[in-house]
N, C-alpha and C positions, 0 to 999 in steps of 0.2 A: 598527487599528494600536496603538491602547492599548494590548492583551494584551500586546504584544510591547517598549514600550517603548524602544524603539532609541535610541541615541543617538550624535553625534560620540565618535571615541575606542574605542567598542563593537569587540570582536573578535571577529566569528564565523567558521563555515562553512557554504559553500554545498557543497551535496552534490547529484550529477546524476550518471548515468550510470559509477556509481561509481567516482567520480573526487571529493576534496575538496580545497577551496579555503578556505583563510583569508584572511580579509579585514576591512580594518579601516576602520571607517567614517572619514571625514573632513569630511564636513560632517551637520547632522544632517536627518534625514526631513523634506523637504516636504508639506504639503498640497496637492490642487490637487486640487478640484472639478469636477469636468466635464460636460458640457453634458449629460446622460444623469441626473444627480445621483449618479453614479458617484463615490468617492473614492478618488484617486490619489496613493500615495506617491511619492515619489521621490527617492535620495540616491545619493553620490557616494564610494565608498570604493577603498582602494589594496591592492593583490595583495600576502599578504606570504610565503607559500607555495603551491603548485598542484602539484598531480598532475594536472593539465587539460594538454592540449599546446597548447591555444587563446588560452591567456593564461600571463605571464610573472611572476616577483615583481617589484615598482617600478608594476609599470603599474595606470593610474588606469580602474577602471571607474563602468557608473552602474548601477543597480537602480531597479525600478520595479514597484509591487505595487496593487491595487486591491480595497481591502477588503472591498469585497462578494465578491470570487472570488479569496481567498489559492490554489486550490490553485493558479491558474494561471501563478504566480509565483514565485519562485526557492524552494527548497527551504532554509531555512533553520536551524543549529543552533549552540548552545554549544560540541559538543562534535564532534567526528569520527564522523559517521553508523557508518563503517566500521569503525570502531575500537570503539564504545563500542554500538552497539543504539540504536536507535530513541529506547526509552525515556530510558538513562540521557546520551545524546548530549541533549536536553531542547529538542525543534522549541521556535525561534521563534515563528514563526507556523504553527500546528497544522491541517494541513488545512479542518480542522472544529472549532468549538466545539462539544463535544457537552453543555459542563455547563447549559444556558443552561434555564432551569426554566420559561420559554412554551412556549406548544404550538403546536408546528411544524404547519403545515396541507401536507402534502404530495399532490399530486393527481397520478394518471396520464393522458396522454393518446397516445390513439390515431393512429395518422397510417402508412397505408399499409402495414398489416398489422402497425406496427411502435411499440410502446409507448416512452413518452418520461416522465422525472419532472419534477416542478417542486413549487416552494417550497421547495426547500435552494440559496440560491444558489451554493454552490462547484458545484454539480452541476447545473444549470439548465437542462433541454432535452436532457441526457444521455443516451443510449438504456437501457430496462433490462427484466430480465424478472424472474419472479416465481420466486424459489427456495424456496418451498413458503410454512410459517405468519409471515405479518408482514413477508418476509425478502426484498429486490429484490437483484440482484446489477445495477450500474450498469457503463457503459464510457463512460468520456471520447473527448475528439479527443484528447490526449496520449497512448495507449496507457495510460492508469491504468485501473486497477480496483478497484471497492468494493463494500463489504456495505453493506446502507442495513435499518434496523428500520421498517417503513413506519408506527409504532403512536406509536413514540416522537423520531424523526427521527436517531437516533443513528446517526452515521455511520463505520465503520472501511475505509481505503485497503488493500489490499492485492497491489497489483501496480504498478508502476510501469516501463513500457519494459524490461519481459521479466524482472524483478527482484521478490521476494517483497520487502513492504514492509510496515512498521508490527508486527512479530513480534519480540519482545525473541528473546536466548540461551535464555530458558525458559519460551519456546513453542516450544523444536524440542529435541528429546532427541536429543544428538549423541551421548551415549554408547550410547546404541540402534541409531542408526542408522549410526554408523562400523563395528559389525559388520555391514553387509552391503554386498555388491559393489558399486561404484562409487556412493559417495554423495557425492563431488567439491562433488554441487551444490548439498548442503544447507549445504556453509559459505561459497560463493562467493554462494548467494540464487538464483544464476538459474535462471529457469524458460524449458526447453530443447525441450521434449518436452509437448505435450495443453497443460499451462496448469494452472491451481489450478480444480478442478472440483470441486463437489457430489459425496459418494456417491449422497447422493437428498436431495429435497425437504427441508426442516427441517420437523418433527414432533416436538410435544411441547417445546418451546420447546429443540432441540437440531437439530445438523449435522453432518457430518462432510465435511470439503473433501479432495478430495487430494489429489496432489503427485508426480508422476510425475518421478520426480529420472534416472532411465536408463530408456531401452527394453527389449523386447526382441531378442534378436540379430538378429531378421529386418529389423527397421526399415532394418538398416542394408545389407540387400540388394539388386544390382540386377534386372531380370528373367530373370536367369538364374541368379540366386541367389549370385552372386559378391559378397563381401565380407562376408556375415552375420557375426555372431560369435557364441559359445558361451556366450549367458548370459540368463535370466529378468529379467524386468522388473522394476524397482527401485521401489516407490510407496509413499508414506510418507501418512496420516492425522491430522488432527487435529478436535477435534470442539469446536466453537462452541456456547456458549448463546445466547437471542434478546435479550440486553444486548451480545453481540459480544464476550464474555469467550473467551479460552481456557480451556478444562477440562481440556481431555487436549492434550498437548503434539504437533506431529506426532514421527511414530514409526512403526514398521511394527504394519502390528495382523492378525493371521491370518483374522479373524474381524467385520464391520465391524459387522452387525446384532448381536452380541452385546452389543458393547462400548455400542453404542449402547444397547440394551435395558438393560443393567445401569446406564448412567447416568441413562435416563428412570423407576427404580427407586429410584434414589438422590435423586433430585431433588421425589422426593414428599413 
């Protein structure tokens, strides 16, 4: 809770479900220690705007965070996730510390065909598989999803309850991708359609994820072929170094093994 410094009077937003809420602290973050040696925040702040329909402005809520596993805790920012990117909205408390200069011991284990990570507590016991050099893709019980560097413990979120997450305005080249057919979803975030998938393994300390923003027409047919519509498949790239940088913004790319090649060329 350091990082984040909170205090009585503090005006943030909580952002979920893309819906934000301002909220203004009113008393300041408790300590509370817990029988686990868990530390539990907890403070008490008043609704002063919401685009939530769950809560109202006036009314008093309470928040509650446990530092060892901020992700599982309110989503918190300066600024309106929605309005401003990830970045310059400026998280609270940030998924992950990734600046932290120990060496994180991250271990896999096996359990039932089915591999699990540990020593990153935000992600503790999290199911995850291996997307190719150094590179785990993790899945929470809240529907998030993350890139994990298994070498350096450096962690980036990128899905959150069906929503591309943690990708500033320039990491997605919307002037590229507003010319082509139905790209709705790249400025709404959601992901509707497959999910943010790998083109292949990371290779050569590089990725490319995709992003299937529309179908094609068949998807939307039944078996008898009624309702299809008249259009090719909409998927947009972007290509990852193994620090979790973006390099190439998504964007449609003709060519995936190209692009890729030419970057693992550039990168020597």
């Amino acid at each position: 809770m350091e990082k984040c410094k909170l205090k009585k009077g503090d005006r943030i937003y909580e952002c979920r479900y893309h819906e934000a809420t301002l909220i203004e602290l009113i008393t300041d973050p408790e300590l509370i220690v817990q029988g686990s040696d868990s530390h539990y925040w907890h403070w008490k702040a008043k609704v002063i705007e919401t685009q939530s329909r769950t809560v109202a402005p006036g009314e008093i809520v309470e928040f509650g965070i446990t530092e060892e596993a901020p992700a599982y805790g309110p989503k918190l920012f300066r600024k309106n996730l929605y309005e401003f990117g990830y970045d310059e909205a400026e998280p609270v408390l940030p998924p992950f510390d990734t600046s932290q200069e120990e060496k994180i011991m991250i271990r896999i284990e096996e359990n039932d065909d089915k591999s699990y990570i540990y020593g990153i507590p935000e992600i503790e016991g999290c199911s995850c598989y291996s997307w190719g050099e150094n590179l785990l893709h993790v899945s929470d019980n809240e529907y998030g999803e993350y890139l994990v560097n298994q070498t350096t413990g450096k962690v980036r979120k990128i899905v959150e309850r069906g929503k591309l997450v943690g990708f500033s305005d320039k990491e997605i080249d919307f002037e590229a991708i507003d010319k082509l057919e139905n790209s709705h979803n790249a400025h709404t975030r959601d992901i509707d359609y497959a999910g943010i998938n790998r083109w292949t393994n990371c290779k050569n300390g590089l990725i490319a994820l995709s992003w299937m923003l529309y179908p094609d027409g068949r998807y939307f047919a039944d078996e008898d072929g009624f309702g299809m519509e008249d259009n090719d498949e909409v998927t947009v790239y972007c290509v990852m170094n193994e620090d979790l940088e973006v390099i190439r913004p998504f964007a449609p790319v003709d060519d995936v093994p190209q692009l890729l090649g030419q970057l693992a060329q550039e990168k020597k």
